[in-house]
KESE-972351 format. One record per residue (C-alpha): residue number from 1; residue in three letters; chain; x, y, z. Coordinates in nm, 4 decimals. Example, Ala and Ser with C-alpha at 12.3 -4.5 7.8 and 13.67 -1.06 7.14 Angstrom:
% residues 2
1	Ala	A	1.2300	-0.4500	0.7800
2	Ser	A	1.3670	-0.1060	0.7140
% end
This chain:
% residues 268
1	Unk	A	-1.5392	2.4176	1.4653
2	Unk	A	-1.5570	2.2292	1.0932
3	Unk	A	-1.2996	2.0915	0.9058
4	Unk	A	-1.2074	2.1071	0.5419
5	Unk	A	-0.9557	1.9495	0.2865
6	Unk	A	-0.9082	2.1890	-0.0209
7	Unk	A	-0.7912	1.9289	-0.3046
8	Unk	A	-0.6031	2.0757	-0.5589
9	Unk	A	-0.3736	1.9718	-0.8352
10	Unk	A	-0.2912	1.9974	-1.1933
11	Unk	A	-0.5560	1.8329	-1.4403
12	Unk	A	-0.6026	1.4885	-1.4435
13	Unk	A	-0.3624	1.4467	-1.1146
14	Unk	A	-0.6429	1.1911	-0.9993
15	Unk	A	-0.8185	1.4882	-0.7550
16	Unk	A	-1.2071	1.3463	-0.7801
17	Unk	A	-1.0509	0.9743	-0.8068
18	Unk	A	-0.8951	1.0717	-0.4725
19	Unk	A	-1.2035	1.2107	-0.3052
20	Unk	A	-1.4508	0.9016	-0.4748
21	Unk	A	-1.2133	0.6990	-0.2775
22	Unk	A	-1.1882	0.8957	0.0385
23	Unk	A	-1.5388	0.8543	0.0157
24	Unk	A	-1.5676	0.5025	0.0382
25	Unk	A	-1.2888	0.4533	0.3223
26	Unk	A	-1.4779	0.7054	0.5507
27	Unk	A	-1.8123	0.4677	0.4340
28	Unk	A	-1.6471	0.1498	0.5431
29	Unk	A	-1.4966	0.3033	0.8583
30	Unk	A	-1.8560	0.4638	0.9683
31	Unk	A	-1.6904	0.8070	0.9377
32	Unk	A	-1.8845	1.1113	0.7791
33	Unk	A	-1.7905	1.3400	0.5391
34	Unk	A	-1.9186	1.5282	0.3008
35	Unk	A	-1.7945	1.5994	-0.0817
36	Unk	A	-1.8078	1.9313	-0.2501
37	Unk	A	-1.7984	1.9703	-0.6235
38	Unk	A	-1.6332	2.3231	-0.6615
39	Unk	A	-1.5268	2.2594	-1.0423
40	Unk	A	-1.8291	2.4147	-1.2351
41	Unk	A	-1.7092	2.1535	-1.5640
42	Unk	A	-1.7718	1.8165	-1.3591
43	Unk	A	-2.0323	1.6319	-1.5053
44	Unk	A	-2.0040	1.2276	-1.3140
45	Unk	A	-1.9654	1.1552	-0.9540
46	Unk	A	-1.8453	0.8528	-0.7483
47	Unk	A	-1.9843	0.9801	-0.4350
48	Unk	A	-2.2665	1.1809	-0.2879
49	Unk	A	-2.2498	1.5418	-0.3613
50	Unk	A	-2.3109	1.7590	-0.0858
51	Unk	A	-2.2862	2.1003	-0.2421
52	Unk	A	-2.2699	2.1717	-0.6181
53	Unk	A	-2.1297	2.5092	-0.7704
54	Unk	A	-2.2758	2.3835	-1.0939
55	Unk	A	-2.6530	2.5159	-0.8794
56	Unk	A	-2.4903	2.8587	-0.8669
57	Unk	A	-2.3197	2.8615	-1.2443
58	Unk	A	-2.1829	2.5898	-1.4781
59	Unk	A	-1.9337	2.5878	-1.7598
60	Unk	A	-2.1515	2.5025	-2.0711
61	Unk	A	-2.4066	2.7925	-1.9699
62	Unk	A	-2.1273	3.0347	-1.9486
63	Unk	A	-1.9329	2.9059	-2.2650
64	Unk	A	-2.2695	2.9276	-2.4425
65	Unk	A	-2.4118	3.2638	-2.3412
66	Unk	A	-2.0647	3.4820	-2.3285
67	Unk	A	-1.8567	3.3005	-2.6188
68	Unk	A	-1.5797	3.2022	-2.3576
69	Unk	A	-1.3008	2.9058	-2.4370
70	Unk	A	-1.3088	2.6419	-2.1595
71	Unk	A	-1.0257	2.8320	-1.9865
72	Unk	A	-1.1966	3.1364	-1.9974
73	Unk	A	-1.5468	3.0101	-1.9065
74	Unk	A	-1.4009	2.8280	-1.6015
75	Unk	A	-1.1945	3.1151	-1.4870
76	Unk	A	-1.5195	3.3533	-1.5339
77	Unk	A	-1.7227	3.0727	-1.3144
78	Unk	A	-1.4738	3.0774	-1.0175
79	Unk	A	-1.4494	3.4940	-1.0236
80	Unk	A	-1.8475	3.4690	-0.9989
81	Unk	A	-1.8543	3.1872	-0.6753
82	Unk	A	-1.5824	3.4745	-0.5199
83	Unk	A	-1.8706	3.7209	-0.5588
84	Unk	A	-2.1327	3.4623	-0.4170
85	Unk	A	-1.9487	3.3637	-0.1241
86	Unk	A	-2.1246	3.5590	0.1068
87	Unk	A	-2.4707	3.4540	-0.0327
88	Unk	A	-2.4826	3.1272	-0.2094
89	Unk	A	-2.1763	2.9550	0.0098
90	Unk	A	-2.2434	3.1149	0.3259
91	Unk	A	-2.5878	2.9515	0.3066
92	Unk	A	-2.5094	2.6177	0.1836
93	Unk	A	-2.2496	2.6225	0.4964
94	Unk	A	-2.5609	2.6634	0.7616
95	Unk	A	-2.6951	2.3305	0.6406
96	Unk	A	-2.3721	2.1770	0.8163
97	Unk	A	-2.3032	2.1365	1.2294
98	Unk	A	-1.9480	2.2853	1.3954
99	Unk	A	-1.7834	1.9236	1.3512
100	Unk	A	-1.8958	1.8389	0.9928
101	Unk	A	-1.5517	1.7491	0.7758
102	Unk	A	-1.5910	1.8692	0.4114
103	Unk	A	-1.3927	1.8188	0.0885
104	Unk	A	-1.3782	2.0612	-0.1461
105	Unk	A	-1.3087	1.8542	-0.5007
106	Unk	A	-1.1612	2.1572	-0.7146
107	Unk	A	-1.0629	2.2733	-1.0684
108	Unk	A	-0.7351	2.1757	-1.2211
109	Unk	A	-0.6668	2.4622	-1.3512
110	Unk	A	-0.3193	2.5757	-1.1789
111	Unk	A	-0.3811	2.9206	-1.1803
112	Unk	A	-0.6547	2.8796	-0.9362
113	Unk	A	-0.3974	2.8436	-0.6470
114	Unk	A	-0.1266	2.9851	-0.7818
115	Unk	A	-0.1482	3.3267	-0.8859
116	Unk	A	-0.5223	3.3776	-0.8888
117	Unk	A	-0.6706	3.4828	-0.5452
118	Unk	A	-0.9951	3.3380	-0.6128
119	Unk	A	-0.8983	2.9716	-0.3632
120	Unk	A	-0.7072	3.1535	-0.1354
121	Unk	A	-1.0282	3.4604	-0.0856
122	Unk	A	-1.2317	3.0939	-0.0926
123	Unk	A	-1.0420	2.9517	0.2078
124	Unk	A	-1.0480	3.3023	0.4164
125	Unk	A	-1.4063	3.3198	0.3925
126	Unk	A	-1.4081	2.8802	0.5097
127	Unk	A	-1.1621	3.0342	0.8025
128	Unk	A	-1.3881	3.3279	0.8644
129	Unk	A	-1.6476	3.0378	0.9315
130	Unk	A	-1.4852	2.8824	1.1782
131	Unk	A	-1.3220	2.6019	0.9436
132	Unk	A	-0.9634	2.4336	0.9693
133	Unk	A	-0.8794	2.3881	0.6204
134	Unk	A	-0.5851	2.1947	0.4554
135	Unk	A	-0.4551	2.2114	0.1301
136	Unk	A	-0.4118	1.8588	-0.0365
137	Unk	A	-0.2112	1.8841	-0.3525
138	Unk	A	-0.2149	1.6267	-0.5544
139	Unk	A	0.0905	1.5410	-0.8091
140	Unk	A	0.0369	1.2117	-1.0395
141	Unk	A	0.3248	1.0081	-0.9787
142	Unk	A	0.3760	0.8987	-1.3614
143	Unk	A	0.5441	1.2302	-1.4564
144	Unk	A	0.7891	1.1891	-1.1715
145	Unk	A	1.0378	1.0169	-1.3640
146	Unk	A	1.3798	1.2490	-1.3641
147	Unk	A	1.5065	1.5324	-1.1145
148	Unk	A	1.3978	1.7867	-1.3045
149	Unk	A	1.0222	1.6712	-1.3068
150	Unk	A	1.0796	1.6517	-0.9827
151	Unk	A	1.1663	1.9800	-0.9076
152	Unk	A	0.9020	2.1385	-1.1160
153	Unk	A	0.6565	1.9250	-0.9040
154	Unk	A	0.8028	2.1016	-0.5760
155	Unk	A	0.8330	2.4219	-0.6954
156	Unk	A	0.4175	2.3867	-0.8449
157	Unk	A	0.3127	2.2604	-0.4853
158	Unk	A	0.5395	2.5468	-0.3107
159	Unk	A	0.3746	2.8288	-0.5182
160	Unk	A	0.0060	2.7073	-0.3987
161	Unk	A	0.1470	2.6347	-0.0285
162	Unk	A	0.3241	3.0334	-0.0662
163	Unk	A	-0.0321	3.1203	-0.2114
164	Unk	A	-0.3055	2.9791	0.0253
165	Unk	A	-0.1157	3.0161	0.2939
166	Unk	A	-0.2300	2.6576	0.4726
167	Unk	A	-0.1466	2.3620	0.6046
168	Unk	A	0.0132	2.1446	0.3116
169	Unk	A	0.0031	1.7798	0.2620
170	Unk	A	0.1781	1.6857	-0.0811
171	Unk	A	0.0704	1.3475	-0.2795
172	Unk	A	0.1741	1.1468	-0.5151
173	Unk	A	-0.1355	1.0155	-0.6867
174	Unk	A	-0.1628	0.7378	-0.8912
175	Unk	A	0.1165	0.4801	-0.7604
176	Unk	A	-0.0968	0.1592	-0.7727
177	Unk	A	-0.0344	0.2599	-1.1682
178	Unk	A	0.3652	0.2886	-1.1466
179	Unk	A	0.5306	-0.0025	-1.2768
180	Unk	A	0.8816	0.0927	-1.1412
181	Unk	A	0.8261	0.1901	-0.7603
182	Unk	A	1.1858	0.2146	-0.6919
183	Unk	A	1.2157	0.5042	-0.9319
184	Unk	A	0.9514	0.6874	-0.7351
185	Unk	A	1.0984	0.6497	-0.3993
186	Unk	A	1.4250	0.7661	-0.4974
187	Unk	A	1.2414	1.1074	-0.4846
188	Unk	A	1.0149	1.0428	-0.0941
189	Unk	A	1.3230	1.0622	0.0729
190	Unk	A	1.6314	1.2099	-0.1774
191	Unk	A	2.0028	1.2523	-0.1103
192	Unk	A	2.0724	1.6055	-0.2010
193	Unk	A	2.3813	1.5829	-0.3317
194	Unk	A	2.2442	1.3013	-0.5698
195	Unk	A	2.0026	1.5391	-0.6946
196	Unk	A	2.2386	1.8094	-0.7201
197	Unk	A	2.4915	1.6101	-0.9534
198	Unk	A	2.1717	1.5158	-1.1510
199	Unk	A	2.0577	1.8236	-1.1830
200	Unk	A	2.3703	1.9907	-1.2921
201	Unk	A	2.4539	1.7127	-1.5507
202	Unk	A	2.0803	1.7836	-1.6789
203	Unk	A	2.1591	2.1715	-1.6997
204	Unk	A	2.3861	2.3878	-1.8758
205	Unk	A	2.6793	2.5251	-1.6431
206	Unk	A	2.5613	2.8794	-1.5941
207	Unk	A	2.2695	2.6914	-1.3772
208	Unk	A	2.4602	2.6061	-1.1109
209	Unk	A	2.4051	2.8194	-0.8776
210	Unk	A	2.0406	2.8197	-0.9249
211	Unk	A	2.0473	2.4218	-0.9043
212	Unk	A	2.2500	2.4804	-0.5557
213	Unk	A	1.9524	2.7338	-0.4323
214	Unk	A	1.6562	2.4779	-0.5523
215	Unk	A	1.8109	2.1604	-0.3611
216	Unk	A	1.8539	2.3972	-0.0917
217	Unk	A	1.5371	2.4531	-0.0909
218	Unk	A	1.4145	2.1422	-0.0918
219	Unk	A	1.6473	2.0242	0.1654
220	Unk	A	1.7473	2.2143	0.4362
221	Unk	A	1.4476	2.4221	0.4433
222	Unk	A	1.2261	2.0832	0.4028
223	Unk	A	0.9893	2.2869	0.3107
224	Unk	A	0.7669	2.0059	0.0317
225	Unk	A	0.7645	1.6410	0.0326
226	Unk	A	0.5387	1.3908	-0.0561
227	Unk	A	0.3305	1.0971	0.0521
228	Unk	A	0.2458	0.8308	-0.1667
229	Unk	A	-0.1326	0.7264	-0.2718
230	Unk	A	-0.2169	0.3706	-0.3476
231	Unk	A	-0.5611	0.3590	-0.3453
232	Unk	A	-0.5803	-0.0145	-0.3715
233	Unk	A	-0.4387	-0.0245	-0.0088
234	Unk	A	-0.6814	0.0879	0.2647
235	Unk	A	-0.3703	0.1393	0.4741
236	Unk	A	-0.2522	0.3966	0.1810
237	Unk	A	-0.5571	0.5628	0.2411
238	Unk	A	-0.5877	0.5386	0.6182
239	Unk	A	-0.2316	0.6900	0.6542
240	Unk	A	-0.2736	0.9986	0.3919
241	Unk	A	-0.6215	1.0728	0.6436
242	Unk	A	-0.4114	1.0600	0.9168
243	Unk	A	-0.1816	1.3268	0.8264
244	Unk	A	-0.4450	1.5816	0.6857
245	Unk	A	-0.6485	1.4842	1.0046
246	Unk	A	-0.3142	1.5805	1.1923
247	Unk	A	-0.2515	1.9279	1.0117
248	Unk	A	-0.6414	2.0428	1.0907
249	Unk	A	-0.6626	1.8642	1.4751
250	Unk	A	-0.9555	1.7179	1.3812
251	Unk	A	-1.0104	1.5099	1.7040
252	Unk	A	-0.8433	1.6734	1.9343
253	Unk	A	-1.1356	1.8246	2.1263
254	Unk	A	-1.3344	1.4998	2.1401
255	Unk	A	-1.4123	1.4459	2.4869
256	Unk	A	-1.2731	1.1965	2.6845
257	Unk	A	-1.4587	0.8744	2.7527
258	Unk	A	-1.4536	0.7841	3.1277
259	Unk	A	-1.5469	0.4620	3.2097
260	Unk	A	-1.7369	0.4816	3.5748
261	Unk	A	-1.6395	0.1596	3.8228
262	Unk	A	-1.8156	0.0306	4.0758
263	Unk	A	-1.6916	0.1056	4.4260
264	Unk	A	-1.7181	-0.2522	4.4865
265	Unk	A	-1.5958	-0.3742	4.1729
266	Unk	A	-1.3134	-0.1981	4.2122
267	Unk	A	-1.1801	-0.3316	4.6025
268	Unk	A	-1.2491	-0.6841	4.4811
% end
């Protein structure tokens, strides 16, 4: 069995920076893993690339040859890997053993995960493969400044979790660059009612109800949270690992290590 971390996010929500850093944790740790470029518009890497969409199709050639905006282009570049995946990923995936851990470094464009089935077609054929595979979504944690960012945030990371259907682990990205932490952690662990009563003073009155069925949401149903990134702290790192580790069991059929005793040894 593999394992996989999808890493998704909105544009510029510190995705690569995350995986370049990944990287070097798993390096100092004597871990292996093994980055994937899936965003056919990359053009510098912080870490080894194992596999490269930009080998099967890359942005500038398509923008080029078919007249297509960057949108466009990109969108037209993921809709052809969907119609390689059976070809060009299936036989990049044979160059990897049953325990190899990948990480898919992907597009920022939030249609990609969700609305578009192009990820979530991506991720059946990984499961079809024999892969665990976790979403990571990562949220920079500069724009979470007010409830209502906040909310948006939840309700963006709930429509890829609804979408992919996986195993979610939410981050906020980018806290080693927040000057006022306390702000942010208002919003790891928030008092409903407090957000309520923000909300509501942030909305007009007809909202209500809909504020009510959001917090819900959030709450009762504790259905998204997050975990914050510093990626100046190892620990940061180590603990984030720990909790995608957790949601694909990667470990959990390593064989136990017996240590064998001497008869002897053991009466004295």
């Amino acid at each position: 069995m593999g394992y996989a971390q999808l890493v998704i996010g909105p544009a510029g929500s510190g995705k690569s920076t995350y995986c370049s850093s990944l990287y070097q944790h798993c390096e100092a740790t004597r871990r292996t893993i093994h980055i994937v470029n899936l965003d056919p518009a990359a053009e510098n890497f912080d870490y080894p690339v194992a596999m490269d969409i930009r080998e099967l199709i890359s942005l500038d050639d398509v923008m080029e040859e078919l007249g297509l905006g960057p949108n466009g282009g990109l969108m037209y570049c993921m809709e052809h890997l969907e119609e390689n995946l059976d070809e060009w990923l299936s036989e990049e995936l044979e160059n990897y053993m049953e325990d190899d851990y990948l990480v898919f470094d992907c597009p920022g464009q939030i249609e990609l995960f969700s609305h578009v089935p192009v990820l979530k077609n991506f991720v059946e054929h990984l499961q079809r493969k024999n892969f665990n595979v976790c979403a990571v979504y990562l949220l920079d944690s500069q724009f979470i400044t007010d409830v209502t960012k906040f909310i948006s945030g939840c309700m963006a990371s709930l429509s890829a979790m609804v979408q992919l259907e996986l195993p979610h682990v939410n981050i906020l990205s980018k806290m080693d660059l927040v000057t006022r932490k306390r702000d942010i952690e208002d919003y790891l662990n928030p008092e409903p009612q407090t957000l309520l009563s923000e909300l509501n003073e942030r909305m007009a009155p007809q909202f209500q109800k809909l504020n009510k069925a959001l917090i819900d949401l959030v709450d009762q149903y504790s259905m998204v949270s997050f975990v914050p990134l510093d990626l100046r702290k190892e620990s940061s790192i180590q603990y984030v690992l720990s909790q995608i580790d957790t949601c694909i069991q990667f470990g959990e059929d390593a064989d136990v290590k017996i240590k064998d005793f001497d008869q002897d040894e053991d009466q004295d």
